[in-house]
C-alpha positions as CSV (number, residue, x, y, z in Angstrom):
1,X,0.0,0.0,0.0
2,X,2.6,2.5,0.9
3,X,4.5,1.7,-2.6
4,X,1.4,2.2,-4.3
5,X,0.9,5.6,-2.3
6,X,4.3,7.0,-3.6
7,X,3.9,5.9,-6.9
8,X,0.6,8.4,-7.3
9,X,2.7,10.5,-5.4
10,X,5.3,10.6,-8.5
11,X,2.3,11.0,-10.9
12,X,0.4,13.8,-9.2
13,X,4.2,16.0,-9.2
14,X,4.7,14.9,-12.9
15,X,1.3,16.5,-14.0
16,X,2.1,19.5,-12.0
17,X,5.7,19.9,-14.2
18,X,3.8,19.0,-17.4
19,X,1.2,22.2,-16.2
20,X,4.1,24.8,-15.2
21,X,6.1,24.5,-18.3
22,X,9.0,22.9,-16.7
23,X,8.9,19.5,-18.4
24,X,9.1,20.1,-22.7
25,X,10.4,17.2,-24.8
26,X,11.9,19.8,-27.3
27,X,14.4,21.1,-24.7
28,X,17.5,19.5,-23.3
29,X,15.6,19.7,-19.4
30,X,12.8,18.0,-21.0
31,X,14.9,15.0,-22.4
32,X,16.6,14.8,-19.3
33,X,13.5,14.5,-17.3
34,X,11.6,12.4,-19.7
35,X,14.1,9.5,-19.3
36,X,14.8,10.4,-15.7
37,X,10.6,9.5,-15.3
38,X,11.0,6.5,-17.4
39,X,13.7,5.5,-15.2
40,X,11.6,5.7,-12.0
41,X,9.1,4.1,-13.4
42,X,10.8,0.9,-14.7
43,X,12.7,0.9,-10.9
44,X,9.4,1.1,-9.4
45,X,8.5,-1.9,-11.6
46,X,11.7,-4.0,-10.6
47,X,11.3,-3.6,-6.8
48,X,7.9,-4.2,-7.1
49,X,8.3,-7.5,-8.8
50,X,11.1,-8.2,-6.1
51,X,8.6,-7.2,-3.2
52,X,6.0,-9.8,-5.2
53,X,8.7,-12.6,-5.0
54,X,9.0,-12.4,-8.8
55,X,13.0,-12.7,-9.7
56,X,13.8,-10.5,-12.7
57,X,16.2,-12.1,-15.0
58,X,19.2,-9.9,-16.5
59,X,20.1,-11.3,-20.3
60,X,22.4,-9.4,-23.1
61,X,21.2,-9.2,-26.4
62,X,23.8,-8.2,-29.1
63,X,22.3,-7.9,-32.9
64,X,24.0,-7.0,-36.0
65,X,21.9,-5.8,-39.2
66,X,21.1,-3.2,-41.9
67,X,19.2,0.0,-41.3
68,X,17.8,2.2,-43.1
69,X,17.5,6.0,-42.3
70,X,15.6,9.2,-44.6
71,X,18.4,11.4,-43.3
72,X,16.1,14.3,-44.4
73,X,16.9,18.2,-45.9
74,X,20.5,17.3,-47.0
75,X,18.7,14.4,-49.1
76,X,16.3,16.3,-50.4
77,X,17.8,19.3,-51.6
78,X,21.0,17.6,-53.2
79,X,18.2,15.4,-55.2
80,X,16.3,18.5,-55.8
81,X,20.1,20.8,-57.4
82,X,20.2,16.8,-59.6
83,X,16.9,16.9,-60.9
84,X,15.9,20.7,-61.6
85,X,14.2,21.1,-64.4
86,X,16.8,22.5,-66.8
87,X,19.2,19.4,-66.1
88,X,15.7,17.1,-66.6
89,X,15.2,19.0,-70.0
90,X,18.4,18.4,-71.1
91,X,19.3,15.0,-70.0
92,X,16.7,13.9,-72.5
93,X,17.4,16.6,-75.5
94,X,20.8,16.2,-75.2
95,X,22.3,14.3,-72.6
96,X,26.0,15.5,-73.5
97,X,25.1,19.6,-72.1
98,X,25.0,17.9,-68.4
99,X,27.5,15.5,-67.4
100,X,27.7,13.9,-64.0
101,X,25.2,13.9,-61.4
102,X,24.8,14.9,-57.7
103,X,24.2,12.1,-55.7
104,X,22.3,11.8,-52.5
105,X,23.7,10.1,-49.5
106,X,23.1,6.4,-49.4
107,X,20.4,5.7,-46.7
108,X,21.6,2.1,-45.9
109,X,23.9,1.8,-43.2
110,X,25.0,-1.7,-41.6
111,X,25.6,-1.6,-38.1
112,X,25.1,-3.7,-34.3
113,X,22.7,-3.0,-31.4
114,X,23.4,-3.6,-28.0
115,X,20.6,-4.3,-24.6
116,X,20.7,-4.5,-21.4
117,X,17.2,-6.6,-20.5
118,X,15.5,-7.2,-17.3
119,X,12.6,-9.6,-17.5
120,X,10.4,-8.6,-15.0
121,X,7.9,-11.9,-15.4
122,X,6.9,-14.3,-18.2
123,X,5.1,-11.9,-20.4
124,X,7.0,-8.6,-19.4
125,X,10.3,-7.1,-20.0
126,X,12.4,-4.0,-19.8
127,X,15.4,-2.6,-21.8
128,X,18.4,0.0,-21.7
129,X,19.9,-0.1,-25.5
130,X,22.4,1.2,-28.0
131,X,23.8,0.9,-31.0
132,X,26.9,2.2,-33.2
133,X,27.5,5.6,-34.5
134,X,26.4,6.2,-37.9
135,X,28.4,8.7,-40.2
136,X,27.6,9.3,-43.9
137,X,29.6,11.1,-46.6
138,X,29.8,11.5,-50.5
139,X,31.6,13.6,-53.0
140,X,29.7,13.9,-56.6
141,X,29.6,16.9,-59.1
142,X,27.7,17.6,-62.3
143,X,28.7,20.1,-65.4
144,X,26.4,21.7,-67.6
145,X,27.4,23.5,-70.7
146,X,24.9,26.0,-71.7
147,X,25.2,27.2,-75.6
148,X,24.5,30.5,-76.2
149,X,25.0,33.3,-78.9
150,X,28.3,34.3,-77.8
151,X,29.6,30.6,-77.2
152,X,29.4,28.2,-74.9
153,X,28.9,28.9,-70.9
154,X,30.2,25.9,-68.4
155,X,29.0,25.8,-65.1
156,X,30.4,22.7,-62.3
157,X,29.0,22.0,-59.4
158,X,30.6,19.6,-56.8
159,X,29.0,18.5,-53.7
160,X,30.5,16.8,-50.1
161,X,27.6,16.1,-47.9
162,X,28.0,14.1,-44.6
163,X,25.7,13.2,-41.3
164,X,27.1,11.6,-38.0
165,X,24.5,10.3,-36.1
166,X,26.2,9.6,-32.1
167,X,25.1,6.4,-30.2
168,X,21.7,6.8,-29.2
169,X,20.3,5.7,-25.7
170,X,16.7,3.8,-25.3
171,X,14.8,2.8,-22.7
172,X,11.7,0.3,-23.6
173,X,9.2,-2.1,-22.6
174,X,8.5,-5.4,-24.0
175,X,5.3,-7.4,-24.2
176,X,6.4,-11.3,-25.1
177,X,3.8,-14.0,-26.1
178,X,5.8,-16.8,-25.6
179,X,4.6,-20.0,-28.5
180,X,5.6,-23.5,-27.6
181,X,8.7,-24.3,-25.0
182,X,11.4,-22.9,-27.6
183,X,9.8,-19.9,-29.0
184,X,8.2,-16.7,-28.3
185,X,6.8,-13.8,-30.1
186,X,7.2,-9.9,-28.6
187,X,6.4,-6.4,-29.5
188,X,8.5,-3.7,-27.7
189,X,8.1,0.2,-27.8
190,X,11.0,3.1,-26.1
191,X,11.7,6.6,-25.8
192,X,15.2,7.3,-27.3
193,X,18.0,9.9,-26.8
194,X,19.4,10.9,-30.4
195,X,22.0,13.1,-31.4
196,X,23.5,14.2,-34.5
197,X,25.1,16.6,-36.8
198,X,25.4,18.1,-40.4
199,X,28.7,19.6,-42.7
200,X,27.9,20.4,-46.5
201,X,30.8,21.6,-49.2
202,X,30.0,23.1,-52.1
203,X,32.2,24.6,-55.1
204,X,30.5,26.5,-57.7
205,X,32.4,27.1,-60.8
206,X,31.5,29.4,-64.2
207,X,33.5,29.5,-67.2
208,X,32.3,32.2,-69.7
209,X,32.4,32.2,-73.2
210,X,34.9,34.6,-73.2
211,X,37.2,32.5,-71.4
212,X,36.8,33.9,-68.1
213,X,36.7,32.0,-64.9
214,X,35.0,32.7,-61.6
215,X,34.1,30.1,-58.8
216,X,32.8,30.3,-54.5
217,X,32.7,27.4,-52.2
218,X,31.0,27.4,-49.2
219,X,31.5,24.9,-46.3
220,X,28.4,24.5,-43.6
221,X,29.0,22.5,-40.4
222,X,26.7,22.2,-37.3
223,X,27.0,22.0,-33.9
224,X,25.9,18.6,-32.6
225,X,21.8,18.7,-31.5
226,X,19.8,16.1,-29.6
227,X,16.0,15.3,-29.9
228,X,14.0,12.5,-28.1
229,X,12.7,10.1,-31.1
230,X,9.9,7.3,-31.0
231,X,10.8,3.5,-31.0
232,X,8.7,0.0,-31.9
233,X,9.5,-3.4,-33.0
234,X,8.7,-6.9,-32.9
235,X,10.8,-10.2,-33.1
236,X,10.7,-13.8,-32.4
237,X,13.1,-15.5,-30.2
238,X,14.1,-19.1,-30.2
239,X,16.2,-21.0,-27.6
240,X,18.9,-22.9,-28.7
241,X,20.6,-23.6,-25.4
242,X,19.4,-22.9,-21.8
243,X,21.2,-19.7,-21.7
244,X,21.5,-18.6,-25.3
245,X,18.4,-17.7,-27.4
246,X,18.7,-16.6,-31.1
247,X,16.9,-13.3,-31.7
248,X,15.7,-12.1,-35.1
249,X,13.7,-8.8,-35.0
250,X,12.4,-5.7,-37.6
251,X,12.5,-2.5,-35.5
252,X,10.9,1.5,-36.7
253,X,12.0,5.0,-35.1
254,X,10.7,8.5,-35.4
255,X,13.1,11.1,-35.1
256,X,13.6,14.4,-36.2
257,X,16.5,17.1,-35.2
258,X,16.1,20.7,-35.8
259,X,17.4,24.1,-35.2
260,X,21.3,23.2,-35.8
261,X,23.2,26.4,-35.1
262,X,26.2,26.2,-37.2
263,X,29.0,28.7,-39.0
264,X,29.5,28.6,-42.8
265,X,33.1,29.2,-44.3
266,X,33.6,30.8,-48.0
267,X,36.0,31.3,-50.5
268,X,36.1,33.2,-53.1
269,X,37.9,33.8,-56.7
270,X,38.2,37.4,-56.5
271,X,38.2,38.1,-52.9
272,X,38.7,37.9,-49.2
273,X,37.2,34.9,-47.5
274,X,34.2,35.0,-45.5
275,X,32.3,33.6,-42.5
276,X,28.6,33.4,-41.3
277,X,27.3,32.1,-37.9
278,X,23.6,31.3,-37.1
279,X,21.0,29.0,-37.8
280,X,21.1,26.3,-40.3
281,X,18.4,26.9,-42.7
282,X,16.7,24.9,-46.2
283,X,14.9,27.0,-48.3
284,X,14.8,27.0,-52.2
285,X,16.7,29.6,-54.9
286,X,16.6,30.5,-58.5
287,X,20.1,30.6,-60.3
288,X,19.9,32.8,-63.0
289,X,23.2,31.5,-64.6
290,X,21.3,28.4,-65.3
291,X,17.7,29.8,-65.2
292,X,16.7,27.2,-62.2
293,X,14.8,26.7,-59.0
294,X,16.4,24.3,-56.7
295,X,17.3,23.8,-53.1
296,X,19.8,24.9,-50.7
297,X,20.9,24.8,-47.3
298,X,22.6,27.7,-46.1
299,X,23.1,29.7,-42.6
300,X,21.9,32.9,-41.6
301,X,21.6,34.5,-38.2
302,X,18.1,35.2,-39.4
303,X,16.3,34.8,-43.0
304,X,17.1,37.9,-44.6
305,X,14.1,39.8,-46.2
306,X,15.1,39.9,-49.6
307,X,17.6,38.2,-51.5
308,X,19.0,38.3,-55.2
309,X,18.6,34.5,-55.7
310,X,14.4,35.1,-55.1
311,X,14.5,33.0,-51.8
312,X,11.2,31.0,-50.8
313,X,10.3,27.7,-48.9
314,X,12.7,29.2,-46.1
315,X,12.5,26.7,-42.7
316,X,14.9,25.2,-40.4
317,X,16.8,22.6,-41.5
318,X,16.2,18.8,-40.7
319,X,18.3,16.3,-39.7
320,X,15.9,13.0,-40.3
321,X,16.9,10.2,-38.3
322,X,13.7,8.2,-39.1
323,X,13.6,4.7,-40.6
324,X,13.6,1.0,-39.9
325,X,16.3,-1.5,-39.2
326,X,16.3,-5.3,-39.3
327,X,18.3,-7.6,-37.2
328,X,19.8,-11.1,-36.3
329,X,21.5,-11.4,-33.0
330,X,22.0,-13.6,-30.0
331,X,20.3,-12.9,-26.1
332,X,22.4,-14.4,-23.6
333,X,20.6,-15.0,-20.3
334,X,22.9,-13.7,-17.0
């Protein structure tokens, strides 16, 4: 009864943080009270299940797979500079005006997953997890030769985009259905600590018809930012030994990271270097030396009002962390 008592206790002061503001899952207090709460709450389940005369049971589990991850703005503006509709046009007029392509970052990754578990009964189950760092990175570049009256004009673009995404922590609960003395069925769902962090390269290049040549690049980099993401799966288990159980599992996350402050380097043909600190932001341009629209990312302290390149679609930038994984892996029982 008096466990029971503190545990509505612990609810009644957690609605009164959620009321007063104090607890957001945006902010870096709310993450660190979100899994602080979890926390208390799985301890509270442990001692009551010692209390009951219920033994938890402490097991490993150690899975290796592939994984699959949106990654988000950096994606989608590099596909959107590839695909504009000038480079569409000509790739199917005449495919020799634009040569190369920019590519996206690949969004399969390989990569293991380790867990603490804690079997609380037959049917019930807790979890502290984490898995490897991810970092993603590319170089591609495209030319396009535009053929005017004077001659022709070439412009290059080359592209370095990269992600890091640090070792996450989760905390979950399982729900197991076990089938048969060998096997069992379970569903599982966590709140997870994410982290990551963006740096684009870009050198633009123009060569006139006169023979002149001009070019900028421009070199973003954020700081790291953390976000709480969303976490479910299911697997089956089978044992093969007393203490070692074979694990094969398909597991889904929803995470998002925004509002990377960052600092932007540039270089320049003609003159001085430059640098920019602020916000990292995606929005979308028109390039008149290739009479486009396409995507950017770019940093500003704040969006400007007006700007010669007719900026629109202006939001902060996304780091998407999203995306499924599958798994093979051993659970070895303590």
């Amino acid at each position: 009864m008096v466990r029971i008592s503190s545990l509505k206790v612990k609810v009644r002061e957690i609605k009164e943080l959620v009321k007063g503001g104090f607890f957001h899952p945006g902010s870096r207090r709310g993450i660190v009270w979100m899994l602080t709460i979890i926390s208390l709450f799985l301890l509270n389940g442990i001692t009551l299940s010692m209390e009951g005369k219920i033994r938890p049971r402490f097991s490993i589990k150690v899975t290796h797979g592939t994984n699959y991850s949106f990654w988000g703005d950096i994606n989608r503006y590099l596909e959107s500079v590839n695909n504009n509709y000038i480079f569409e046009f000509w790739r199917k007029n005449a495919p020799e005006r634009v040569v190369g392509e920019i590519k996206t970052l690949n969004n399969w990754t390989d990569g293991w997953e380790a867990e603490l578990r804690i079997d609380l009964s037959p049917k019930i189950a807790i979890g502290i997890a984490t898995s490897g760092a991810i970092r993603r990175k590319n170089e591609s570049s495209l030319i396009y030769t535009y053929i005017g009256a004077p001659g022709p004009q070439v412009t290059g673009f080359t592209y370095e985009p990269e992600v890091i995404a640090q070792m996450p922590v989760r905390l979950g609960i399982y729900y197991i259905l076990p089938y048969g003395s060998k096997t069992s069925f379970y569903f599982n769902a966590a709140v997870g600590y994410y982290s990551g962090k963006i740096a684009d390269y870009l050198k633009y290049e123009v060569t006139t018809p006169s023979g002149g040549y001009d070019w900028i690049s421009r070199y973003n980099e954020t700081e790291r930012k953390s976000s709480l993401g969303l976490h479910c799966g299911f697997g089956v288990e089978y044992n093969l030994m007393r203490n070692l159980v074979l694990v094969v599992e398909a597991q889904g996350r929803y995470v998002k990271i925004k509002g990377f402050k960052a600092r932007a380097y540039y270089e320049y043909c003609h003159s001085m270097p430059g640098e920019e600190t602020g916000t990292l932001y995606y929005f979308t341009k028109y390039n008149m030396g290739i009479d486009a629209r396409y995507a950017d990312l770019i940093v500003w302290e704040k969006p400007p009002y007006g700007t010669v390149y007719d900026a629109a679609d202006i939001r902060k930038a996304v780091l998407d962390l999203s995306g499924f994984s599958l798994r093979v892996g051993v659970r070895i029982k303590l």
